[in-house]
TORKOL-4160 file (C-alpha; in steps of 0.2 Angstrom, whole numbers, padded with zeros to 4 digits, m for minus):
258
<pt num="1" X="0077" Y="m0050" Z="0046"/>
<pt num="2" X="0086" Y="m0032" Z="0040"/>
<pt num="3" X="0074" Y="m0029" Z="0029"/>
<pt num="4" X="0056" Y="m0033" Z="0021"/>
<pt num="5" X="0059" Y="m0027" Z="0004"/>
<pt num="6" X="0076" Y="m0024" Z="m0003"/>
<pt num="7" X="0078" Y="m0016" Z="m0021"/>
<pt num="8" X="0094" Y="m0012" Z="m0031"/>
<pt num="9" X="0096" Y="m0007" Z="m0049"/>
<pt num="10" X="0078" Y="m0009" Z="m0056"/>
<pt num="11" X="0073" Y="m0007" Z="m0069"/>
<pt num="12" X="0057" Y="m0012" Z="m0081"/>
<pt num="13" X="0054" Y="m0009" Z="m0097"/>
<pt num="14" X="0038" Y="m0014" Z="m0105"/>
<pt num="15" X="0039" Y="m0019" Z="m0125"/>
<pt num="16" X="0026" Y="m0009" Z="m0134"/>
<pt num="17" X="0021" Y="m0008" Z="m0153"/>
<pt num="18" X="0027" Y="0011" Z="m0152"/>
<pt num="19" X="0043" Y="0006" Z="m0145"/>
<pt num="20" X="0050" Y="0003" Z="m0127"/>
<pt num="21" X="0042" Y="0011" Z="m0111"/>
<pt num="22" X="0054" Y="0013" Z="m0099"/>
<pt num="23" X="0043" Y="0012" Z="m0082"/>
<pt num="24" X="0057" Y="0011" Z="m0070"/>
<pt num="25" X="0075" Y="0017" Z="m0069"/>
<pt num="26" X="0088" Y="0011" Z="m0055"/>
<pt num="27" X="0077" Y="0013" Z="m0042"/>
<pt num="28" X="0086" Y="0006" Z="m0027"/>
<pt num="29" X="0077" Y="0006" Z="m0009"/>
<pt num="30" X="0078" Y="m0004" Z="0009"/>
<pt num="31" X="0061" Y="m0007" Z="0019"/>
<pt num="32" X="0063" Y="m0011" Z="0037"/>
<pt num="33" X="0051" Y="m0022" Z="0048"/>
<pt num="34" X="0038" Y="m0011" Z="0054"/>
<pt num="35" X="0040" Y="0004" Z="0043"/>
<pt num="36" X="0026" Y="0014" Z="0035"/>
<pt num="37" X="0030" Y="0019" Z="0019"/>
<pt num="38" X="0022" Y="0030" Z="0006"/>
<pt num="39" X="0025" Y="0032" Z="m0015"/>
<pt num="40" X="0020" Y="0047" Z="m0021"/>
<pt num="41" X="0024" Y="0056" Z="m0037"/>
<pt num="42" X="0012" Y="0060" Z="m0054"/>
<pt num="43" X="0005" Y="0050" Z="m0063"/>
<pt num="44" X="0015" Y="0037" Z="m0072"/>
<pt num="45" X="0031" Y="0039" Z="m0062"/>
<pt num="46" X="0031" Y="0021" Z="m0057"/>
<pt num="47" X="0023" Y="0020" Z="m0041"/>
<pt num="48" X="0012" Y="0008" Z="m0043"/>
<pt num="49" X="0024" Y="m0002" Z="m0055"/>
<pt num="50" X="0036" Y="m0004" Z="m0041"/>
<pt num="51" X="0022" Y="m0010" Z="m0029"/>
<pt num="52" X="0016" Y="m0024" Z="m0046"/>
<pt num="53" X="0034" Y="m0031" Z="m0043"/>
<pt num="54" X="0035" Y="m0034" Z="m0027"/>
<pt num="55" X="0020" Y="m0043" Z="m0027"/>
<pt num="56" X="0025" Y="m0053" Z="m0042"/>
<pt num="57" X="0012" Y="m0045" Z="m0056"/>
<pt num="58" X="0024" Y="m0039" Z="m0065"/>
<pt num="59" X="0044" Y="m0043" Z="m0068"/>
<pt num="60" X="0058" Y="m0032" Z="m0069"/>
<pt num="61" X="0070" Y="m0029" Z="m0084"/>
<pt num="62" X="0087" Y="m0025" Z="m0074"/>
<pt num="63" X="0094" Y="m0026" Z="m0056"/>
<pt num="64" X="0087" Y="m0036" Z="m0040"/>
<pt num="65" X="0071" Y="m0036" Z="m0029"/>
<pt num="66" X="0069" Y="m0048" Z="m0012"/>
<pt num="67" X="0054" Y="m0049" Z="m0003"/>
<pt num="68" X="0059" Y="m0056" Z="0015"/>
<pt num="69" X="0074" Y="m0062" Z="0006"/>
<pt num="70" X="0065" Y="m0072" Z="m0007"/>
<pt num="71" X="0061" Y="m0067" Z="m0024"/>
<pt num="72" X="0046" Y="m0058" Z="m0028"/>
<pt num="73" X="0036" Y="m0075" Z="m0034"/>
<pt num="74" X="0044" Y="m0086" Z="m0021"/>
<pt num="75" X="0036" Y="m0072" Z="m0009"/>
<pt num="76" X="0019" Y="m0074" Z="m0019"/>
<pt num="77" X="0018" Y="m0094" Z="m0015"/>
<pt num="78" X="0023" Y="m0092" Z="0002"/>
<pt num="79" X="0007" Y="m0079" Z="0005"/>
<pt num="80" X="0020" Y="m0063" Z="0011"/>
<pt num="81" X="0008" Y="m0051" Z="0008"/>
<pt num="82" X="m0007" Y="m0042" Z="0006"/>
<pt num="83" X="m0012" Y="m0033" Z="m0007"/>
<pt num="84" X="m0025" Y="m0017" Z="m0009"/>
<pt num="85" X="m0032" Y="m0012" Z="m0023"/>
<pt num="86" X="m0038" Y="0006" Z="m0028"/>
<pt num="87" X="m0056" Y="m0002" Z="m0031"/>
<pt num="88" X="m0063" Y="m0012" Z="m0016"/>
<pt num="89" X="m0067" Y="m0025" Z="m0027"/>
<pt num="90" X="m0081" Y="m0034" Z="m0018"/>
<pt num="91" X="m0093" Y="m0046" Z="m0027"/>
<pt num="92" X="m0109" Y="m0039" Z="m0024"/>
<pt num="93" X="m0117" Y="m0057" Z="m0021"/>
<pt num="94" X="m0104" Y="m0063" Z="m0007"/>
<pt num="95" X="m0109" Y="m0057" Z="0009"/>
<pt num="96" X="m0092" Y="m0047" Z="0018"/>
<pt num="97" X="m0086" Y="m0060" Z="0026"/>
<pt num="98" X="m0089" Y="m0074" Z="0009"/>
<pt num="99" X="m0076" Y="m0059" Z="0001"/>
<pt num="100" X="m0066" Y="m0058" Z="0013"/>
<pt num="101" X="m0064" Y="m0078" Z="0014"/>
<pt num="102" X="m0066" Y="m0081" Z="m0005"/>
<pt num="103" X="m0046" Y="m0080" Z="m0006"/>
<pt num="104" X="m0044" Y="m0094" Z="0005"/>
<pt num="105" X="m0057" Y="m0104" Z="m0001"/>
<pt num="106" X="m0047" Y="m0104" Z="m0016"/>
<pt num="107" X="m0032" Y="m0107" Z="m0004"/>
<pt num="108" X="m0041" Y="m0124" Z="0001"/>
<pt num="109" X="m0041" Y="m0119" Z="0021"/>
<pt num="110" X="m0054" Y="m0127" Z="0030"/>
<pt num="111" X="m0071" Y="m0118" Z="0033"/>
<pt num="112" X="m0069" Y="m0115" Z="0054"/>
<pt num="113" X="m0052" Y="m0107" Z="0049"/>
<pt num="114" X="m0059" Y="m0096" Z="0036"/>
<pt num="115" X="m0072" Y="m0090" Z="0047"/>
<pt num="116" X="m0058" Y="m0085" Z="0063"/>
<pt num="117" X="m0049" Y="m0078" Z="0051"/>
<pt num="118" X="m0061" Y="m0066" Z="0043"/>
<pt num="119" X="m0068" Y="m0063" Z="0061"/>
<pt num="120" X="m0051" Y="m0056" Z="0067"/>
<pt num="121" X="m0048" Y="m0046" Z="0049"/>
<pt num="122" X="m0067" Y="m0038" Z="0053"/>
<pt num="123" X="m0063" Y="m0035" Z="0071"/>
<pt num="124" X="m0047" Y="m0023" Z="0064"/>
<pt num="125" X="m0054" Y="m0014" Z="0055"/>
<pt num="126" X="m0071" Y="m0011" Z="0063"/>
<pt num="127" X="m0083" Y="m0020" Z="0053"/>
<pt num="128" X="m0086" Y="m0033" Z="0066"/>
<pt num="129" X="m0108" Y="m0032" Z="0063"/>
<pt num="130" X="m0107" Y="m0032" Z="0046"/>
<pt num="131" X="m0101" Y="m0049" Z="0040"/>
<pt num="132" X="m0118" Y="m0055" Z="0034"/>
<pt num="133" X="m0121" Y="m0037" Z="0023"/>
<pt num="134" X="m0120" Y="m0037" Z="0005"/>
<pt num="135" X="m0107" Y="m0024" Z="m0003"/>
<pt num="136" X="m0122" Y="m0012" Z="m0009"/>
<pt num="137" X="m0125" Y="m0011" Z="0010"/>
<pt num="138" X="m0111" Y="m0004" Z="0014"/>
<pt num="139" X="m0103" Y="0014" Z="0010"/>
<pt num="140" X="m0090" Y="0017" Z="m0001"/>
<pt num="141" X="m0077" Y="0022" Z="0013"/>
<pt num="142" X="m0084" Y="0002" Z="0022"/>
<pt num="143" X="m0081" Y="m0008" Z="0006"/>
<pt num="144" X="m0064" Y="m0002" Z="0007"/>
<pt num="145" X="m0061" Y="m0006" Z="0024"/>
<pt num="146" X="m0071" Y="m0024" Z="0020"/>
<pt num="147" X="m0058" Y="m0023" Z="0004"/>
<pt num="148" X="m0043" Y="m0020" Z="0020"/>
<pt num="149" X="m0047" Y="m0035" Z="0030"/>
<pt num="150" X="m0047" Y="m0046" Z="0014"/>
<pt num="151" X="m0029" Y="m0043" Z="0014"/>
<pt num="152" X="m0027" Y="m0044" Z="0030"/>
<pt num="153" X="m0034" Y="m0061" Z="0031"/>
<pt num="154" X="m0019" Y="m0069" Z="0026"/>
<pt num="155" X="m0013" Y="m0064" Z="0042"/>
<pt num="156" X="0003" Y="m0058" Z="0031"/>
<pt num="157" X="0016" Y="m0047" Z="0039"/>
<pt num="158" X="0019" Y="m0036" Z="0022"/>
<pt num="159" X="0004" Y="m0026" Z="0020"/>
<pt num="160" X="0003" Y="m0016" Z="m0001"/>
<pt num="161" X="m0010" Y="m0005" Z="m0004"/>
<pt num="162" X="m0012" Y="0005" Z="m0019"/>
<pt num="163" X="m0021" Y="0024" Z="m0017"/>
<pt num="164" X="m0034" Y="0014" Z="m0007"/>
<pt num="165" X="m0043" Y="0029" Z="m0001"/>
<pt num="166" X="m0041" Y="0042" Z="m0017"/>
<pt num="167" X="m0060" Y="0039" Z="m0023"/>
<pt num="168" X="m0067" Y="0043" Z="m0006"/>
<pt num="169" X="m0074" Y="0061" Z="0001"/>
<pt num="170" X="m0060" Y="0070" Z="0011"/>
<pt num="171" X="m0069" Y="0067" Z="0028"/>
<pt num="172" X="m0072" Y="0047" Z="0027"/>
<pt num="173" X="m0052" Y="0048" Z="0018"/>
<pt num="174" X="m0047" Y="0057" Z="0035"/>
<pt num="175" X="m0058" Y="0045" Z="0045"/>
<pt num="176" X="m0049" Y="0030" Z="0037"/>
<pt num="177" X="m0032" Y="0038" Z="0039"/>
<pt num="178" X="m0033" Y="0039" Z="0057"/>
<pt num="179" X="m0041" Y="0020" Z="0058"/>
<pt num="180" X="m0026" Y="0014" Z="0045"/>
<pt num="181" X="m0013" Y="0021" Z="0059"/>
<pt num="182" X="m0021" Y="0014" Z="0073"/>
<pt num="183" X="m0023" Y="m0002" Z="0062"/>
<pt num="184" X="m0003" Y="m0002" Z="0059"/>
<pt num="185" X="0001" Y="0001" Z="0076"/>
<pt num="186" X="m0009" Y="m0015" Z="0083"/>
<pt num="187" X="m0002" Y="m0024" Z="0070"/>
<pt num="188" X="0016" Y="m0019" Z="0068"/>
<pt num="189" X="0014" Y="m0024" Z="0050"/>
<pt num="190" X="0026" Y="m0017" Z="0037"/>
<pt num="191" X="0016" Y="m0006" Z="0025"/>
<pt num="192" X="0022" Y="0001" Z="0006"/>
<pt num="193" X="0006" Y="0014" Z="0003"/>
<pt num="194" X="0005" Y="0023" Z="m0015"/>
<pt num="195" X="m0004" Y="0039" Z="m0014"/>
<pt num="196" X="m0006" Y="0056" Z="m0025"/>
<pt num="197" X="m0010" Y="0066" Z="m0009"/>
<pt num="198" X="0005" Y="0075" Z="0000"/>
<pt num="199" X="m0004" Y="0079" Z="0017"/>
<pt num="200" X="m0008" Y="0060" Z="0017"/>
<pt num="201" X="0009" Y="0053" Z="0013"/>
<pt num="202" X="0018" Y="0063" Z="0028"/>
<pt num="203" X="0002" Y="0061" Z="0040"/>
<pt num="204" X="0003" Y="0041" Z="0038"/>
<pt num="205" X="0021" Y="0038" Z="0034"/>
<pt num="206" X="0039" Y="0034" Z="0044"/>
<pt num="207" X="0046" Y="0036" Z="0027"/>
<pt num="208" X="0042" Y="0044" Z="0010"/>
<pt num="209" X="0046" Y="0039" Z="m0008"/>
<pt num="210" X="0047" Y="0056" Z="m0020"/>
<pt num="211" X="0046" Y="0047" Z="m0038"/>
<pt num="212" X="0050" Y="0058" Z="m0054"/>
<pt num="213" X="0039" Y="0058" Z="m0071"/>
<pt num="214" X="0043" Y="0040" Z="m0083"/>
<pt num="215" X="0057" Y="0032" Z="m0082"/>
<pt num="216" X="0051" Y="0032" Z="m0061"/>
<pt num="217" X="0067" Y="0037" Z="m0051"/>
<pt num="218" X="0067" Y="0040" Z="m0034"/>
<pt num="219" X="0072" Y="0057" Z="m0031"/>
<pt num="220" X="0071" Y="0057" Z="m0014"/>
<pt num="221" X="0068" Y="0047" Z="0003"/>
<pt num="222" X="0062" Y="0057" Z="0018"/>
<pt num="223" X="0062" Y="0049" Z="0035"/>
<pt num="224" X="0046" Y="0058" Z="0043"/>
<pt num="225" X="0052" Y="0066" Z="0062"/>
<pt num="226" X="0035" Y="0064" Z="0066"/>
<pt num="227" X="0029" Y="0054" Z="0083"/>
<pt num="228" X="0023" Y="0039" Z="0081"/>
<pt num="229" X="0005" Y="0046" Z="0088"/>
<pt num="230" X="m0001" Y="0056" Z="0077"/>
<pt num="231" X="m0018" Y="0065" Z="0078"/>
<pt num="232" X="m0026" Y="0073" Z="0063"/>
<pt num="233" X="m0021" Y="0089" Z="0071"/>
<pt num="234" X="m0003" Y="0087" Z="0069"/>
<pt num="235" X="m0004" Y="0092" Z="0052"/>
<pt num="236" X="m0005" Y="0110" Z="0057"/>
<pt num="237" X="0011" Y="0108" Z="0067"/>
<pt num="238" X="0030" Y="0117" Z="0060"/>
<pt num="239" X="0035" Y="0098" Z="0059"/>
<pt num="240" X="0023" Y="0092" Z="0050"/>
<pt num="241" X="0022" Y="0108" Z="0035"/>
<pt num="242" X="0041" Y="0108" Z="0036"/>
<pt num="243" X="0042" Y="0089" Z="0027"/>
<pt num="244" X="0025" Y="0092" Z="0017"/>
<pt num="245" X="0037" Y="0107" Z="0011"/>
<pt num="246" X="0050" Y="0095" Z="0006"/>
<pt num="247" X="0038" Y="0083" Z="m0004"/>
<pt num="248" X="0033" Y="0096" Z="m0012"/>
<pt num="249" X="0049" Y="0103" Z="m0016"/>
<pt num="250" X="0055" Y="0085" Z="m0021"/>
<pt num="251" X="0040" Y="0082" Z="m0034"/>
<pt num="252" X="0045" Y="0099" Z="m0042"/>
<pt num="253" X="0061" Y="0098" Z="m0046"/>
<pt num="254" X="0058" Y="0080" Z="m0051"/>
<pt num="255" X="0047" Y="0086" Z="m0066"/>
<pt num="256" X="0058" Y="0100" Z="m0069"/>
<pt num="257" X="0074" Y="0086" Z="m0071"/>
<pt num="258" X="0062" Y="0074" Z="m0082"/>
């Protein structure tokens, strides 16, 4: 397979009482087996739109979106993806691993296979001794870790995560940036990330999405020249300021041409 995500013309425009809000605007991008990449742009420039319709929650006006060649909701039924939300989402009277499970119990697989399942999810992201603690047992940076192997419980290759870590204190968000890479590598799954931070799109990324104010365009796609190893360090590097630089730039002269 080429690509994981393949997007051409899209557009959506939600019908409102005060007239049509045009979300997104011909945004047109390819996403790669393997890659990491990150959506970033100010608020209400689509980011996370775009992430709603390739997993199916919402539906595009205009143009075309495949998910591993299927559509969007054919992609939904065939359990492509995992999806993070901003808020870890845990039911505070499930035990971690009855949270992480819960989707499959709906699923109907069999109790042993849940268990394997949210055993391996627990193991990648390091939460293997917690699976009988309650939510309120955890801190806010292991909820969303917990929230992490849910997704990754459906063992899915595609991997979507909404600002998972923008509520959390900048040392537990560094801590889990470092464990998302190393997660990624082991994993070799295909990641689309939405974020508001620019040192944490480049430090995570193989590829960054600049998004302009509504209607969200894509007004730039950076492919990051950083290693694939990437300590925390490497953000004081020429390389790593020179593309923060460009995001930067990019973001500008997207609100300037709004």
């Amino acid at each position: 397979m080429d690509t994981v995500v393949e997007a051409t013309g899209l557009d959506l425009t939600f019908r409102t009482a005060d007239g049509p809000v045009h979300a997104l605007r011909d945004v047109g991008l390819s996403v790669a087996p393997g890659e990491f990449v990150s959506f970033i742009g100010p608020s209400g420039c689509g980011k996370t739109t775009f992430l709603r319709c390739v997993a199916a929650l919402e539906t595009p006006t205009g143009g075309t979106l495949t998910v591993n060649g299927m559509t969007p909701d054919e992609a939904r039924r065939a359990r492509a993806y995992g999806y993070v939300f901003q808020a870890a989402g845990l039911y505070p009277w499930r035990t971690i691993e009855r949270n992480i499970t819960l989707p499959l119990e709906i699923m109907g697989f069999p109790r042993a296979e849940r268990r394997e399942r949210a055993a391996k999810a627990l193991d990648l992201v390091e939460l293997s001794g917690f699976a009988g603690k309650h939510p309120w047992q955890l801190s806010g940076g292991m909820q969303q870790r917990a929230s992490i192997a849910r997704a990754l419980a459906f063992d899915a290759d595609l991997l979507l995560m909404d600002e998972p870590f923008g509520a959390l204190d900048e040392i537990v968000r560094d801590r889990l940036n470092e464990e998302l890479l190393r997660l990624w590598d082991r994993t070799a799954k295909t990641i689309l990330f939405v974020t508001h931070s620019i040192p944490e799109a480049v430090y995570l990324s193989t590829k960054i999405v600049v998004m302009s104010p509504r209607p969200g365009r894509i007004t730039d796609v950076i492919d990051s020249p950083l290693p694939r190893d990437r300590p925390l360090d490497i953000r004081d590097t020429p390389e790593f300021l020179a593309v923060a630089h460009r995001v930067r730039e990019g973001l500008r002269d997207g609100v300037e041409a709004a």
